[in-house]
N, C-alpha and C positions, 0 to 999 in steps of 0.2 A: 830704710830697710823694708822690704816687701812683706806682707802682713800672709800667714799661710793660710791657703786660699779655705772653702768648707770643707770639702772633701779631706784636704790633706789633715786639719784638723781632727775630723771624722775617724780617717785611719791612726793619727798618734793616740788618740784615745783608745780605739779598737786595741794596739799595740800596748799599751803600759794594762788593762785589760785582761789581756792573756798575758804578758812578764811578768804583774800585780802579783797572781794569786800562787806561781809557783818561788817567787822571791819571798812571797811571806810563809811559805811554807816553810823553806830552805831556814828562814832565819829564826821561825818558831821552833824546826826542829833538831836544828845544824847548832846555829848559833848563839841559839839563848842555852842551851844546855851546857854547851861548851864556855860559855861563858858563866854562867850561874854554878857551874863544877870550879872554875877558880875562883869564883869569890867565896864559894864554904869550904874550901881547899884553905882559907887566911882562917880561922873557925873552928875550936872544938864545940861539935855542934854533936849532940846526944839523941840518937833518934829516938828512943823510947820520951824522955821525960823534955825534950823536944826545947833544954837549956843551951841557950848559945855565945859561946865568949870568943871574941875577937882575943886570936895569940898569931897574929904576923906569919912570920916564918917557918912556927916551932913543928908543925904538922910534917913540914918537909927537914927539917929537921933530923925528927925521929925518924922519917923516912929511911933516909941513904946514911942512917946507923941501927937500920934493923936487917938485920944477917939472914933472915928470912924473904926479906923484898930483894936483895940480891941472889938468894937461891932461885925465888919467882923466875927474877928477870932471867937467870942464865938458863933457866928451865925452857923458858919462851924461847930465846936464839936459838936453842941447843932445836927446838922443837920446828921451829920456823926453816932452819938451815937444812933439816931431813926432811921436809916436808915441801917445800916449794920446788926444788930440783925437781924430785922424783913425780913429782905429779905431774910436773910441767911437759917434761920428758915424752913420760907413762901417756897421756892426753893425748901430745902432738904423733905418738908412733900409732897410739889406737886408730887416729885423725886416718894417718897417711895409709894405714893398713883396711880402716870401713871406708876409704874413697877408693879401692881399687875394685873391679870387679867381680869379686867371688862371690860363690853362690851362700845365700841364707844373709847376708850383709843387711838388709833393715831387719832380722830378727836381732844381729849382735849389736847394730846401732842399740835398737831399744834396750836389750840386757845390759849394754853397757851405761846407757842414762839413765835406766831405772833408781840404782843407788842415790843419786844426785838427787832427785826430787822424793826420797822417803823419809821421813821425819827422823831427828839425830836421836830420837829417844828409841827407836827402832832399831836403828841399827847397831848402835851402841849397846844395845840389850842382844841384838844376835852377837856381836864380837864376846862381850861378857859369857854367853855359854860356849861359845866357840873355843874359847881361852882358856875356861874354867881349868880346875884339874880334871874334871871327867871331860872333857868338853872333848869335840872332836876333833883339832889340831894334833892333843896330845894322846889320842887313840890310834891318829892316822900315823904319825912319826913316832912310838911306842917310850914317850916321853910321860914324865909325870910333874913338872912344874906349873904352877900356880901365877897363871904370866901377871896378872893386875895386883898381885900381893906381894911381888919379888921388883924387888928397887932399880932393879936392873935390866926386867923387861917391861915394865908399866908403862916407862913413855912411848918403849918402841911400839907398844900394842895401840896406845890410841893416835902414833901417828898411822901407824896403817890402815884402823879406822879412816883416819882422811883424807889418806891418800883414794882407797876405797870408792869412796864416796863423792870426792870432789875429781877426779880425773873423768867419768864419763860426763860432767858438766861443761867443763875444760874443751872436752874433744868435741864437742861439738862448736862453741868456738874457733876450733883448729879445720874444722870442718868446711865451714863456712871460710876460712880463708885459702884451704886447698881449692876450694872448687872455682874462687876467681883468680886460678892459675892458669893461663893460654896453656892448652894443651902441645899447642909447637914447641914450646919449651922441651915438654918430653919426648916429644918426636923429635926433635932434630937430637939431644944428648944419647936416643935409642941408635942412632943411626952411627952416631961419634962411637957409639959402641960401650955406652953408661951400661952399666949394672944398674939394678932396683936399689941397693945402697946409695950408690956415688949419685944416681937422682935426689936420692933423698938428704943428703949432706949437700948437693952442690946447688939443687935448687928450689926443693922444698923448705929448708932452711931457712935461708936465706929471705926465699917469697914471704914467707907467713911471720916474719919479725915485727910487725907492728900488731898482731894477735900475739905474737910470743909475749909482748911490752904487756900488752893487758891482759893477760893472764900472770905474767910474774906480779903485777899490780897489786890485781886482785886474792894473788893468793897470799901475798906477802901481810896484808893488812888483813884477813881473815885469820893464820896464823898464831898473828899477835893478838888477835881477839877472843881466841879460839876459850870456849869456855862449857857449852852441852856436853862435850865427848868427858871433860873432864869433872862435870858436878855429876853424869849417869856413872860413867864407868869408873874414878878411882879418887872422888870425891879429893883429889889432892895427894892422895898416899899412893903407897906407902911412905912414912915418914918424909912426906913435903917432895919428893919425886918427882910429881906430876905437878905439881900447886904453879900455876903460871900467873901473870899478870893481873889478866882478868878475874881469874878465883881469886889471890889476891885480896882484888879490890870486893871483890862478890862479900869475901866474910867476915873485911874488917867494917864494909857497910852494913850487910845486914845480918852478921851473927854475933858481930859484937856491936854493932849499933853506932859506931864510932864514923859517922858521915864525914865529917872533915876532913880526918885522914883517908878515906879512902878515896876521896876528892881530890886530895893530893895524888894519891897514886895514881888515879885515872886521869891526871893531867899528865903525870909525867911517860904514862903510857902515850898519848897522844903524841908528846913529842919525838917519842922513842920511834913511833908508827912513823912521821913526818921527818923525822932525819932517814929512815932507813928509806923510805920514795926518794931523798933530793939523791941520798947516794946511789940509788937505782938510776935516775935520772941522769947523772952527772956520767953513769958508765955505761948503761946500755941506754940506747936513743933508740926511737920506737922504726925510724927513715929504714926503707926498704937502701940499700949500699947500689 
């Protein structure tokens, strides 16, 4: 067998080099975490007096017979399934509507990506007065509810907080895939005699499904993580309303100290995150048709 020669040598080294350093990042900060979360997930481990006893299964257990971690969880679906549509949506019509040529279109580009890059404690603080009872929602439409304090508008308020905020993010990915659409496409559908709709149902659609794929991705596992909007704006209430996975796991780690179980929980979030990708995966496929 032929011995690789210097040079080639030379380059495998250059090569494991640059793979090295972002493999050991991936695994410092991917994997050991992920893994070190299920081993004090087997552990009532006391953060404060920092005692730790090995009890197997008992953490999950308690888990999925606390009527609480099942309010979490349906909080999260309930919260994920309004929220990943309409961004998605919201995003790709913004996309189709700042790729046409009207005038002032890089000011509403920027207006509209502003949101997306300003800190969730900002905004979250403007939806809070917005909301308020004096706030100016309920001045403009001569309403007087208290949307973060009524159980029944609380989650709708912080999802539209994210919708808010993550769809001018969105659209600029949606952007970037209108713009590598052959423009013959819509010359020749103008000429068939397309509407601005049926363009955008027959071939914008269609074109831009593999940004559709990673934005449903990435909104879907943001969702279930979704945790700023909900420790600024309704710290989990009214009465457990809002309280989603990640707060959850946020205060049985650190406001009652109770690590192991919330170890548990954050595993089983993980999984929750990773069955709902395979079923994404399994129904929509990223393949332009």
């Amino acid at each position: 067998m032929p011995q690789p020669s210097t040079r080639q040598r030379d380059m495998i080294t250059i090569a494991w080099l640059f793979l090295g350093f972002p493999l050991l990042l991936i695994g410092l900060f991917v994997f050991f975490p992920i893994g070190y979360s299920l081993f004090i997930s087997f552990f009532d481990w006391n953060l404060v007096t920092n005692q730790r006893t090995f009890i197997g299964l008992a953490n999950y257990t308690r888990l999925f017979s606390d009527s609480l971690f099942w309010k979490s969880t349906g909080n999260t679906i309930l919260y994920t399934i309004g929220v990943v549509p309409i961004q998605t949506f919201l995003a790709l019509f913004l996309a189709f509507v700042m790729n046409q040529k009207i005038r002032g279109r890089s000011f509403f580009r920027a207006a509209f990506y502003i949101p997306a890059i300003t800190s969730s404690v900002v905004t979250s603080t403007l939806f809070i007065a917005l909301f308020s009872k004096q706030g100016l929602i309920n001045q403009l439409f001569g309403l007087e509810n208290d949307w973060l304090t009524n159980p029944n508008t609380a989650m709708l308020t912080i999802m539209a907080n994210n919708i808010w905020t993550t769809s001018g993010y969105f659209m600029v990915s949606f952007l970037a895939g209108l713009q590598s659409i052959p423009n013959s496409l819509y010359e020749a559908a103008r000429i068939d005699g397309a509407s601005t709709w049926q363009q955008f149902w027959k071939i914008t659609v269609p074109m831009v499904r593999p940004v559709t794929y990673f934005v449903l991705v990435l909104g879907l596992i943001g969702c279930f993580q979704v945790f700023d909007q909900i420790f600024i704006m309704s710290a989990g209430g009214p009465v457990n309303s809002t309280t989603t996975l990640s707060y959850y796991v946020y205060v049985n780690g650190f406001k009652y100290f109770k690590l192991g179980y919330a170890a548990a929980a954050a595993i089983v979030l993980a999984v929750l995150i990773f069955s709902a990708n395979q079923v994404q995966n399994r129904y929509f496929k990223p393949e332009v048709d």
